[in-house]
C-alpha positions as CSV (number, residue, x, y, z in Angstrom):
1,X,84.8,56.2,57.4
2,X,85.6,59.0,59.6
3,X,88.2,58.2,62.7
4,X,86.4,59.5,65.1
5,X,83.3,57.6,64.0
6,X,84.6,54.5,63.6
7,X,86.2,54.7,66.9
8,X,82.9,55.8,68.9
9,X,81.3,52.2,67.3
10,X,84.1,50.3,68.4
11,X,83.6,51.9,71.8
12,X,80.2,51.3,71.9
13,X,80.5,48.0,70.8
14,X,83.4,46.8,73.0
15,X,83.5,49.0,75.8
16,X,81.6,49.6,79.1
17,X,79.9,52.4,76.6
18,X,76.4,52.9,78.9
19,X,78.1,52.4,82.0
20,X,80.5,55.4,81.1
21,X,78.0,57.3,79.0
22,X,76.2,57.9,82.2
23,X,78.8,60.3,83.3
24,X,78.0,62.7,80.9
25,X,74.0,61.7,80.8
26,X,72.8,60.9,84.5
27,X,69.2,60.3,83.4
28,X,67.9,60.1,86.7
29,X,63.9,60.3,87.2
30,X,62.5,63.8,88.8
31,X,60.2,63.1,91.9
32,X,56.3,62.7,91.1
33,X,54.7,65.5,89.8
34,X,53.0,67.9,92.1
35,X,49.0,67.7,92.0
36,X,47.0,70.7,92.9
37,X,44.9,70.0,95.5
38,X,42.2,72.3,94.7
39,X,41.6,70.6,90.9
40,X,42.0,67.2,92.7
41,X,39.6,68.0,94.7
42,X,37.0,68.4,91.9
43,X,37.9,65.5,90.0
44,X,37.4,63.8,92.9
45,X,34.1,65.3,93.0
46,X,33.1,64.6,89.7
47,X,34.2,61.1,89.4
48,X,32.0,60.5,92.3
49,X,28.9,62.4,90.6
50,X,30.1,60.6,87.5
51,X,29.7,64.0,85.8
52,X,31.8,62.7,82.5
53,X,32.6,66.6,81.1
54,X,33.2,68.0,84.3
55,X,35.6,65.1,85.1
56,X,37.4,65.5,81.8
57,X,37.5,69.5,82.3
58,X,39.5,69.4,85.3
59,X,41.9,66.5,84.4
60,X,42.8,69.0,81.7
61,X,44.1,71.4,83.8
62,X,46.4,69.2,85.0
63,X,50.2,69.2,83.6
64,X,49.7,65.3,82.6
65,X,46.1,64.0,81.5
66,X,46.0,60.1,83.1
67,X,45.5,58.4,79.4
68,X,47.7,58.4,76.2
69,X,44.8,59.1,73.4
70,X,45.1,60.5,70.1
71,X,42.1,63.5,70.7
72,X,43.4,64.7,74.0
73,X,45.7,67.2,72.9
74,X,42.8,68.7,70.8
75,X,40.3,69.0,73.7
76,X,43.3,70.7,76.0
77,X,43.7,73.5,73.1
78,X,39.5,73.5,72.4
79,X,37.8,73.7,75.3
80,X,34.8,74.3,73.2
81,X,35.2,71.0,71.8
82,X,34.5,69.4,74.8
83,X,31.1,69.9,75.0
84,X,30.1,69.2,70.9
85,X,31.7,65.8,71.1
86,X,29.7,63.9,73.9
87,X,30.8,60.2,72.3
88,X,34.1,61.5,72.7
89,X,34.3,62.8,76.4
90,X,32.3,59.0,77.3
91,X,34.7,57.2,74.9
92,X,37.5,58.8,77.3
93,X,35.4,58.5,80.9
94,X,34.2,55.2,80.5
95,X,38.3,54.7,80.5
96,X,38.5,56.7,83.4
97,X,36.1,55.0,85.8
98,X,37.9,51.5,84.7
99,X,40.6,52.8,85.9
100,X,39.9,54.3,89.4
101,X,40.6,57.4,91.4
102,X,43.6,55.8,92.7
103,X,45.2,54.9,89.2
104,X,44.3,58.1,87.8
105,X,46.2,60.4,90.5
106,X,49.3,57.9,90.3
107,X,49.1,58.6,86.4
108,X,48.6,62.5,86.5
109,X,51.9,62.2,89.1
110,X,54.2,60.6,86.8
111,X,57.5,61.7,86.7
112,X,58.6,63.6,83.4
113,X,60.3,62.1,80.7
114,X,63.6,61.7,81.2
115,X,64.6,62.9,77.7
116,X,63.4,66.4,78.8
117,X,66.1,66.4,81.6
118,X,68.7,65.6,78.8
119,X,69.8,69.6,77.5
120,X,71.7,70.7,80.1
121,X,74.0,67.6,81.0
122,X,76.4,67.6,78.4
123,X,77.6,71.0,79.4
124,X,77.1,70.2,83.3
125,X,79.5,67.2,82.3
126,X,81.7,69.9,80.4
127,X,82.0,71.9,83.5
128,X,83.5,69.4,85.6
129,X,86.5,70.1,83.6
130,X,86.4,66.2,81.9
131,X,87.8,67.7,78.6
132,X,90.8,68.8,80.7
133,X,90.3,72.5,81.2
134,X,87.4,74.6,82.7
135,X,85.0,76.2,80.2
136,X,85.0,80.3,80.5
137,X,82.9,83.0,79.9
138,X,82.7,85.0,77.1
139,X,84.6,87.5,77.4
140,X,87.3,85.2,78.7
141,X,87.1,83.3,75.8
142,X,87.1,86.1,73.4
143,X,90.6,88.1,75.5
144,X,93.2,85.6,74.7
145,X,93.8,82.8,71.9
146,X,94.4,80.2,74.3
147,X,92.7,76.4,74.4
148,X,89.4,77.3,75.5
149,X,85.8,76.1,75.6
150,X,83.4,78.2,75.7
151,X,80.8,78.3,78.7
152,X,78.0,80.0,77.4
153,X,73.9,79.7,76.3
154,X,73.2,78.4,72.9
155,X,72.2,81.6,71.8
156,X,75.6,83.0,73.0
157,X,77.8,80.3,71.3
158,X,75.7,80.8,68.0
159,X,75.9,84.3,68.2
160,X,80.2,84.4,68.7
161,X,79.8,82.0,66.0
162,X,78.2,84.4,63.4
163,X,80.2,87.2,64.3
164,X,83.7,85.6,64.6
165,X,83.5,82.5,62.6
166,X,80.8,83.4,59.4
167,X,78.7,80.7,60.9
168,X,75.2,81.6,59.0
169,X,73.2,78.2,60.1
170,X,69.9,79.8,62.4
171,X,70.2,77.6,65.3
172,X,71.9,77.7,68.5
173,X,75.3,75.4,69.2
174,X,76.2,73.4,72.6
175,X,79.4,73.0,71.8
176,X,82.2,76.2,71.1
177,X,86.0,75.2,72.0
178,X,89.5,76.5,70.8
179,X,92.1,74.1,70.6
180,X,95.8,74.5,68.7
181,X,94.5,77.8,67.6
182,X,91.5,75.8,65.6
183,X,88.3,76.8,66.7
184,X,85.6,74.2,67.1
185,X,81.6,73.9,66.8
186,X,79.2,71.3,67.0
187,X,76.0,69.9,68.6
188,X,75.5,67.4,71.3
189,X,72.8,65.1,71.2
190,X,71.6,61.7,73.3
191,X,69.9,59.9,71.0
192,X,67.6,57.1,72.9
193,X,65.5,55.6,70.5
194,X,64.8,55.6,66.4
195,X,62.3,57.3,65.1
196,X,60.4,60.6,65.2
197,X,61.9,62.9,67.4
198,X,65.1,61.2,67.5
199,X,65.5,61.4,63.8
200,X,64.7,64.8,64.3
201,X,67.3,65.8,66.7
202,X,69.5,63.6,64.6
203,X,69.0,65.7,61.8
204,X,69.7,68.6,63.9
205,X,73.1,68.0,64.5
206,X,73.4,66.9,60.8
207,X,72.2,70.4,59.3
208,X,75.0,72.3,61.5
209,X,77.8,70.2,60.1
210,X,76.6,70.6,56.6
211,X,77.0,74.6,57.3
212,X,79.4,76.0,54.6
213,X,82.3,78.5,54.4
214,X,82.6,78.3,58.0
215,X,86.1,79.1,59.3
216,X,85.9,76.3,62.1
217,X,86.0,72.5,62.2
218,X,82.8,71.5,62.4
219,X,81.9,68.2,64.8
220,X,78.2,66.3,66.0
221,X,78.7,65.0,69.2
222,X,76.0,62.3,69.5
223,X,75.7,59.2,71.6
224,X,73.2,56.8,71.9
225,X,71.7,54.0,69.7
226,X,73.1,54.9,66.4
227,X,76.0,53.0,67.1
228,X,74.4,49.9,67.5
229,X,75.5,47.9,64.3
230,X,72.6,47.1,61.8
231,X,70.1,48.2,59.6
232,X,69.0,50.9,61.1
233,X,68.5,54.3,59.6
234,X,70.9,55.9,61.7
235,X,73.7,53.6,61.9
236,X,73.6,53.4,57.9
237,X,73.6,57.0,57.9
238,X,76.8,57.8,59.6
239,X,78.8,54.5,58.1
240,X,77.9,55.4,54.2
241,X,76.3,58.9,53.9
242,X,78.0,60.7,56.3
243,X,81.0,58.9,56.3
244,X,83.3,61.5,56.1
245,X,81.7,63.9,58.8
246,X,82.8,64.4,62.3
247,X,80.5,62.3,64.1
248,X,81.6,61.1,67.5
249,X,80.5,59.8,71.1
250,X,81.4,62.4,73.5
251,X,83.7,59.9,75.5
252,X,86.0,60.3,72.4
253,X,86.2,63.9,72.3
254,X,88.8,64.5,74.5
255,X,91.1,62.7,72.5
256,X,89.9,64.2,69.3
257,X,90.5,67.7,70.5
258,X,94.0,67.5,71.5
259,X,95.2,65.8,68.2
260,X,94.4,68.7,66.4
C-alpha cells in the first residue's frame, strides 16, 4: 500500500484525527435562512384560507420547501404541474397543516448543509501558511522555480496545468504546489458520508490521478470516512485497487511534500 495512505489510516485510526481535521474543515452551521416577509406573508394567508395550491405556490418560492418529498423538485421546475395533480398538492398540504405555521417557518429557515460550506476551506487552511510557506499568485508562482503553492481559482490551477504541465483531464484542481523542483497536483475532498454524492466526489479525485503523461506527481488529498477500517466501498478501494496511488489525509501532507 501506498505510504502516505497507510499512514493517513493509522492517523485516523490512532490519532486525535477529527479533533485536528477540524483545522482544516471548520464545519460550522451558517445562521437561519432569511424568509421573505412578503411570501410569508401569503403562506400565512393561505394556510389560514386553507387554499392547498396557493399554499404550495408560495412555499415554492422559497430557497428551502418545509418537507423532504420525492415530487417537490418537479412541481418547483413545473409550475404547470401544480394545478393537473390536485391528489398531489393535498397529499403534500394535508402534511402541511399537521405540521403547523410554526414548524413550517422553522423548516423553510434551516441552516444550509454544511457540506456546501466545505469548497473553500482547504485552501482557507492553505493560506494560513500550515504547509509552511504562503501560497502566491500566479504570476509569482510562474517568475521563479522556488517551493511554491499556488494560490489561485480552480480554473486558474487547471489552466497553468494544461499549459505548463500537459495536464489534459477537463476539470478544475485545488491543489497546485512546487516542491524540490517537482511540481505537484491533486484534489481535495471531505468526504462525510458513503454513498451517492460522496462516491461521486470520491471518484472525482480518483479520475485526476488516473490522468496520464502528466509531467507532475499526481496526489488526492481526501479526508473523511474512508479511512474507517472495514467493508466499506471506499476503504477497500484505496487499500487494494488504488493501492499504489497517492491518497492521503491532508494532516499528512506536509510531511509528504518536503520528502520529495
Amino acid at each position: 500500500m501506498n505510504k502516505w495512505t497507510k499512514l493517513s489510516i493509522e492517523y485516523a485510526n490512532q490519532r486525535s484525527y477529527l479533533d485536528d481535521l477540524f483545522q482544516v474543515y471548520p464545519t460550522i452551521p451558517e445562521g437561519i435562512r432569511e424568509i421573505d416577509e412578503n411570501i410569508w406573508k401569503e403562506v400565512e394567508k393561505e394556510f389560514k384560507k386553507k387554499n392547498n395550491i396557493s399554499l404550495v405556490e408560495e412555499l415554492l418560492k422559497l430557497d428551502l420547501f418545509p418537507i423532504k418529498d420525492s415530487y417537490i423538485a418537479y412541481l418547483k421546475r413545473d409550475k404547470t404541474s401544480i394545478e393537473r395533480n390536485p391528489k398531489t398538492i393535498n397529499r403534500i398540504s394535508g402534511r402541511l397543516y399537521e405540521m403547523g405555521l410554526n414548524k413550517i417557518f422553522e423548516c423553510c429557515s434551516e441552516p444550509k448543509e454544511t457540506n456546501r460550506q466545505i469548497g473553500p476551506m482547504f485552501k482557507d487552511w492553505l493560506n494560513k501558511k500550515t504547509l509552511g510557506i504562503q501560497p502566491v499568485s500566479i504570476d509569482e508562482f510562474t517568475s521563479n522555480d522556488k517551493d511554491a503553492i499556488l494560490d489561485a481559482s480552480d480554473r486558474v490551477m487547471m489552466d497553468f496545468a494544461k499549459e505548463h504541465l500537459n495536464y489534459n483531464h477537463n476539470k478544475g484542481l485545488d491543489f497546485v504546489a512546487r516542491f524540490n523542483g517537482k511540481y505537484v497536483i491533486g484534489e481535495a475532498k471531505f468526504l462525510t458520508d458513503f454513498g451517492g454524492h460522496q462516491n461521486a466526489q470520491f471518484n472525482d479525485a480518483i479520475s485526476t490521478i488516473e490522468t496520464r503523461k502528466v509531467k507532475a506527481i499526481k496526489i488526492a488529498i481526501l479526508d473523511g470516512v474512508l479511512y474507517i477500517k472495514g467493508k466499506n466501498k471506499m476503504h477497500k478501494s484505496i487499500t487494494k485497487l488504488y493501492r499504489d496511488y497517492n491518497i492521503m489525509s491532508a494532516l499528512v501532507l506536509r510531511e509528504f511534500l518536503y520528502q520529495l
